[in-house]
C-alpha positions, -999 to +999 in steps of 0.1 A: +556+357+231+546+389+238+576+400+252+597+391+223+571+410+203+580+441+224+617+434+222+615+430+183+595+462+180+620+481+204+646+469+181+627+482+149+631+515+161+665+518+168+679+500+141+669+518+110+687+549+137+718+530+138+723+515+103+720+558+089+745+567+113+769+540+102+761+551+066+771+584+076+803+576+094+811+556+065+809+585+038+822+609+065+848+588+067+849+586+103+857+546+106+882+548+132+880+536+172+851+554+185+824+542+153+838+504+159+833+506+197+795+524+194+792+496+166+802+470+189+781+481+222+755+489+205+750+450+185+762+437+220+738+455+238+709+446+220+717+407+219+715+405+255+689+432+260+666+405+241+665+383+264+666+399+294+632+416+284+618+380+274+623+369+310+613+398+323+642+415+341+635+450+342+663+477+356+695+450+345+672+456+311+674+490+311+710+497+319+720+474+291+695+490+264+712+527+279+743+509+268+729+504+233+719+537+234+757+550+241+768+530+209+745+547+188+754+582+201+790+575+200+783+559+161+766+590+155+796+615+169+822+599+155+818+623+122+820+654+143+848+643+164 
């Protein structure tokens, strides 16, 4: 359980990130390809990063949560794009 913890905690922090920068893509109007493909990698990546941390598999783990994390940045460039 402790692991799942961990992974809900990690997801905690990134979340609130994510849902602001789809709020601001939204007003910015940016809703085109590159905010629906960081949407999409980033929900994506987090359902399989969960449970790859609850079993424990640590570098597959990390490349998937840096593909999360290329989501969000592309969620959050889309306005300036």
């Amino acid at each position: 359980t402790g692991r799942l913890e961990r992974a809900q905690s990690n997801l905690y922090e990134t979340l609130p990130l994510f849902i602001g920068a789809v709020l601001i893509a939204h007003v910015a109007g940016a809703n085109g390809a590159m905010t629906a493909w960081g949407s999409a990698l980033y929900f994506w990546g987090r359902v399989v990063f969960v449970p790859l941390y609850a079993v424990g598999i640590p570098f597959i783990r990390s490349l998937v949560w840096l593909v999360s994390l290329a989501g969000l940045v592309m969620v959050l460039a889309a306005p300036f794009i």
